[in-house]
C-alpha positions as a Markdown table, in Angstrom:
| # | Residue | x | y | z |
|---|---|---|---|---|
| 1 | Unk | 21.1 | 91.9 | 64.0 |
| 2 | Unk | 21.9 | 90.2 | 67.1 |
| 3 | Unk | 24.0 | 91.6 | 70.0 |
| 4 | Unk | 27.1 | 90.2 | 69.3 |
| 5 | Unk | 26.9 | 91.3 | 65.5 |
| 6 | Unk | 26.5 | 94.8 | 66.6 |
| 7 | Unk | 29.4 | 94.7 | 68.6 |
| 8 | Unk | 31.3 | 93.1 | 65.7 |
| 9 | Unk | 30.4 | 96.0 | 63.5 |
| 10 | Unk | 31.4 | 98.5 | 66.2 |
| 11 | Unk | 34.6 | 97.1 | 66.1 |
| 12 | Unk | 34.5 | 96.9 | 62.6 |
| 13 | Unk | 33.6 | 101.0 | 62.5 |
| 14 | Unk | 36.6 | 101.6 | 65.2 |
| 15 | Unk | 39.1 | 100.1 | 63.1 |
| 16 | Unk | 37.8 | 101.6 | 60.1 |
| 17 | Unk | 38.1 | 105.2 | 61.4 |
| 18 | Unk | 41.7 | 104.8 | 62.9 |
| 19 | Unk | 42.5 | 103.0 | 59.6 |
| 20 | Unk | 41.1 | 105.9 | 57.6 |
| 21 | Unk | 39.1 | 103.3 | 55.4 |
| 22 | Unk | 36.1 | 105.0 | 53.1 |
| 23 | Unk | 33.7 | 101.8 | 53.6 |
| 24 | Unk | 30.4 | 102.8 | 55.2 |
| 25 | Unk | 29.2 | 100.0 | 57.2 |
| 26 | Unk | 25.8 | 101.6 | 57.4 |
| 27 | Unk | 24.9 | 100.2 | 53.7 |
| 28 | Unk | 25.8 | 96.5 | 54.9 |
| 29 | Unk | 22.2 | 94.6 | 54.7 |
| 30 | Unk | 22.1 | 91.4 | 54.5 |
| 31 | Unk | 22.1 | 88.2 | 57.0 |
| 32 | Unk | 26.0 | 87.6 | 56.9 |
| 33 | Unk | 26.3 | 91.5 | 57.1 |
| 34 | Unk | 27.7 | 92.3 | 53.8 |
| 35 | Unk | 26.4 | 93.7 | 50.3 |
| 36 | Unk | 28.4 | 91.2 | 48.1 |
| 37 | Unk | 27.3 | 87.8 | 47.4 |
| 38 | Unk | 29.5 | 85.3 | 48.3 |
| 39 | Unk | 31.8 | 84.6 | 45.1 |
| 40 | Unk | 32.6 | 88.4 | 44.4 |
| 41 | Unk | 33.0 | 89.5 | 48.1 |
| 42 | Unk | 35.7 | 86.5 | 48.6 |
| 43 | Unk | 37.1 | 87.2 | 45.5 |
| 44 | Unk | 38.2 | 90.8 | 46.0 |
| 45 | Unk | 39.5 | 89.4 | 49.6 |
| 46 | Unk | 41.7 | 86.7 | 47.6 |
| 47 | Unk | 43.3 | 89.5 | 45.2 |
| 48 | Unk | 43.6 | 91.9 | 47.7 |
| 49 | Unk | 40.7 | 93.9 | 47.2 |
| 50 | Unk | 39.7 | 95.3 | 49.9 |
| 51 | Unk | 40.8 | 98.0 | 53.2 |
| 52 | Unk | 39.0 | 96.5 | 55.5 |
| 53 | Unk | 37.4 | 92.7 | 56.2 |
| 54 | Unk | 36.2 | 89.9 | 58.4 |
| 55 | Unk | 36.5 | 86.1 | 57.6 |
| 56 | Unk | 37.0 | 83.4 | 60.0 |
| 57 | Unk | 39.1 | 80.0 | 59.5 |
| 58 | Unk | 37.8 | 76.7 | 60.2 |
| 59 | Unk | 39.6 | 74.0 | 61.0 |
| 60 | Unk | 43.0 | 74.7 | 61.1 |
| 61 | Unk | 44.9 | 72.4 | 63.0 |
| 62 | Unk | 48.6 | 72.4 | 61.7 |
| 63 | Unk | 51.4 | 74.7 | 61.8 |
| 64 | Unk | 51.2 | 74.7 | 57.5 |
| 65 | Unk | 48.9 | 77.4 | 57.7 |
| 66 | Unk | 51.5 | 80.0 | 58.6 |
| 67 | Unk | 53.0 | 80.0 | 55.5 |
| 68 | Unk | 50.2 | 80.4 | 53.5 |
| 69 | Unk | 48.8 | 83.7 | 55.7 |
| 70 | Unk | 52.1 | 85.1 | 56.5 |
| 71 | Unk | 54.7 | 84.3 | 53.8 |
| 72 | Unk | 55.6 | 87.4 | 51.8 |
| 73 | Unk | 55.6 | 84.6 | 48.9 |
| 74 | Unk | 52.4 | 84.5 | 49.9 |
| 75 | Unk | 50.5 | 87.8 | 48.6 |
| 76 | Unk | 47.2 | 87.1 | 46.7 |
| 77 | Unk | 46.6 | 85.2 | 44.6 |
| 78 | Unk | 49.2 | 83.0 | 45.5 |
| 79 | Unk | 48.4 | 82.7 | 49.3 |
| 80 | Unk | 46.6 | 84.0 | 51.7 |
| 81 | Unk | 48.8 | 86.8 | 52.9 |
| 82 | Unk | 45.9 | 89.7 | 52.8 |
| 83 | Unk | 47.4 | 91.3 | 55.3 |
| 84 | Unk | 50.4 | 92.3 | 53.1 |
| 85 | Unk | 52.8 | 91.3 | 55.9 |
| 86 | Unk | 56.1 | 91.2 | 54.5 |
| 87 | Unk | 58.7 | 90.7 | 57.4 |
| 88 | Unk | 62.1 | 89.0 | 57.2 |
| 89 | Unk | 62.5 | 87.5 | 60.4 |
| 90 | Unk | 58.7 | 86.0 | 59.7 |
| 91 | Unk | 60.1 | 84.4 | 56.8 |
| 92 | Unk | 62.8 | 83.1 | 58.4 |
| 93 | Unk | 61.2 | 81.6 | 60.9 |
| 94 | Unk | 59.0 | 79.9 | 58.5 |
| 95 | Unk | 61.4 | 78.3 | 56.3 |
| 96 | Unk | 63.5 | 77.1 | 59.7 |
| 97 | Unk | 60.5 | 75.5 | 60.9 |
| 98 | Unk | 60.0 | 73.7 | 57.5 |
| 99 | Unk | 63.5 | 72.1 | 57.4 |
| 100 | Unk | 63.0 | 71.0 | 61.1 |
| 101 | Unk | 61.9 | 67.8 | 62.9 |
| 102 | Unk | 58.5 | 68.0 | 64.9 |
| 103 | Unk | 60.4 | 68.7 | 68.2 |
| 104 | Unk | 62.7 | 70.9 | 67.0 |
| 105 | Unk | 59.6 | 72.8 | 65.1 |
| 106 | Unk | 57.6 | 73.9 | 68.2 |
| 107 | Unk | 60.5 | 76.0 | 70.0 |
| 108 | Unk | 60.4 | 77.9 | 66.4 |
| 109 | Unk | 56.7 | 78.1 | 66.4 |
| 110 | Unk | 56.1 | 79.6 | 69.5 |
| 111 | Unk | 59.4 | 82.0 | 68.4 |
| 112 | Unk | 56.8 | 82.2 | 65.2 |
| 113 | Unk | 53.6 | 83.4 | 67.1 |
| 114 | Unk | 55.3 | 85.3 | 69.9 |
| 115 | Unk | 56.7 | 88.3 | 66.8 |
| 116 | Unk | 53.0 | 87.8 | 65.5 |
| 117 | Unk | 51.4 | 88.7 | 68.1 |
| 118 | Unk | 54.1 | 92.2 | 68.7 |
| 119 | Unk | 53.4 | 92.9 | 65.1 |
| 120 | Unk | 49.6 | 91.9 | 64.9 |
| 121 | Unk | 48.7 | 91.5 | 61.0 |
| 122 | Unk | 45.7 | 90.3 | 62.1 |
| 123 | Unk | 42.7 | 91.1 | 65.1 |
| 124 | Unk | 41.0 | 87.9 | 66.1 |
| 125 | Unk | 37.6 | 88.6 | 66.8 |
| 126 | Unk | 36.7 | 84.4 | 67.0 |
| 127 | Unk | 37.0 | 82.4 | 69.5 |
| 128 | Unk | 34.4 | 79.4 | 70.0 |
| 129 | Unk | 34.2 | 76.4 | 72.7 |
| 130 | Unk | 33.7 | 73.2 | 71.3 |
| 131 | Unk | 31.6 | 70.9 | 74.0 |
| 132 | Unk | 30.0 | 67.5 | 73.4 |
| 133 | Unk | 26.8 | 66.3 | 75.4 |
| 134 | Unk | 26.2 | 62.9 | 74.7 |
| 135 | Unk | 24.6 | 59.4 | 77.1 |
| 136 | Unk | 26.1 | 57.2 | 79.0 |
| 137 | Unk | 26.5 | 54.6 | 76.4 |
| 138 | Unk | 28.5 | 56.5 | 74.4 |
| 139 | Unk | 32.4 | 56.0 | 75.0 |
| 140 | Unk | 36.2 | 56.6 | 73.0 |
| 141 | Unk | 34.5 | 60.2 | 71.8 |
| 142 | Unk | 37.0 | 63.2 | 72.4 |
| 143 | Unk | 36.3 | 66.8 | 71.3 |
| 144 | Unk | 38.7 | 68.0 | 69.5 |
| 145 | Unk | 40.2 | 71.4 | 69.4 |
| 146 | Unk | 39.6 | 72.7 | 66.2 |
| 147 | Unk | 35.8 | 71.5 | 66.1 |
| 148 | Unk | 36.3 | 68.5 | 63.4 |
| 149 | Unk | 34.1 | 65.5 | 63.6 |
| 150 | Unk | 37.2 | 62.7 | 63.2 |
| 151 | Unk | 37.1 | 61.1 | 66.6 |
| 152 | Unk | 33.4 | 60.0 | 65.3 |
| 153 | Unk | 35.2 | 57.2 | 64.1 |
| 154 | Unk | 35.9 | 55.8 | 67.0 |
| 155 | Unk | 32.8 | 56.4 | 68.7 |
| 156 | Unk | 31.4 | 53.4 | 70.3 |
| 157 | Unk | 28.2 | 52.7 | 72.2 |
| 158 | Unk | 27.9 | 50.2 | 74.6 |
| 159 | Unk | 24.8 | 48.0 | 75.2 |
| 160 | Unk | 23.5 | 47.5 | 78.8 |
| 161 | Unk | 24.5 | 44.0 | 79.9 |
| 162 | Unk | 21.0 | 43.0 | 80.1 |
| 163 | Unk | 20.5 | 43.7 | 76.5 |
| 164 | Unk | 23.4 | 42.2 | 75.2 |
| 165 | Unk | 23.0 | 39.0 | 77.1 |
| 166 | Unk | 19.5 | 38.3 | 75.5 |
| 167 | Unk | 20.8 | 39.2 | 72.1 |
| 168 | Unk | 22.8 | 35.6 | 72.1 |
């Protein structure tokens, strides 16, 4: 295991002892750090099986996401609410935002992620830098936040002058 795996199961083991949870992290083995395959290990996740896991998302870049992971419509397997969060001024907030116009929505979700962050369903552990390195010739790219490879498409490189004069 790497450094910063170890320190993601010490974490892992603190919250598992203040959260009373019977999991021994000891019998985790393989690469990604867990027993399960795949299929059954995100399965029990998605139906609420589980005290005690780590998943990341990936490209999230829209404020649609909130009600999926904090709705209390949204318990498994209807959504994504593992966290069992069922909070009536969550909700509301939700729904507001939903009926709202872009501007109007980003006053509600900051209201949104400022009671998230008090009540804390969820620990991030996750958080990456995206950084490009590319050549000179290579113009119109722009990383974007969430790590997505859209502005590809309008990547352009340039051809030195010399070059593209003796092409004609």
């Amino acid at each position: 295991m790497t450094d910063l795996e170890d320190d993601i199961v010490t974490i892992l083991q603190h919250y598992r002892d203040r959260a009373d949870c019977e999991n021994n992290f000891d019998e985790l083995k393989n690469q990604w750090g867990w027993v399960y395959d795949w299929g059954t290990f995100y399965g029990d996740i998605k139906n609420g099986h589980f005290q005690l896991y780590s998943l990341t998302w990936v490209g999230i870049s829209t404020p649609d996401i909130f009600r999926y992971v904090f709705h209390s419509d949204s318990l498994p397997p209807l959504g994504a609410n593992r966290a069992r969060l069922n909070n009536a001024l969550i909700d509301q907030l939700i729904e507001k935002a939903e009926q709202q116009s872009l501007t109007e929505q980003a006053n509600t979700y900051q209201e949104l992620q400022e009671q998230l962050q008090r009540l804390l369903p969820y620990v991030s552990l996750w958080y990456e830098d995206n950084i490009a390195f590319f050549q000179d010739d290579i113009h119109d790219y722009r990383v974007s936040s969430d790590g997505n490879y859209d502005a590809l498409k309008q990547v352009q490189r340039l051809l030195p002058a010399t070059k593209a004069q003796g092409s004609k």
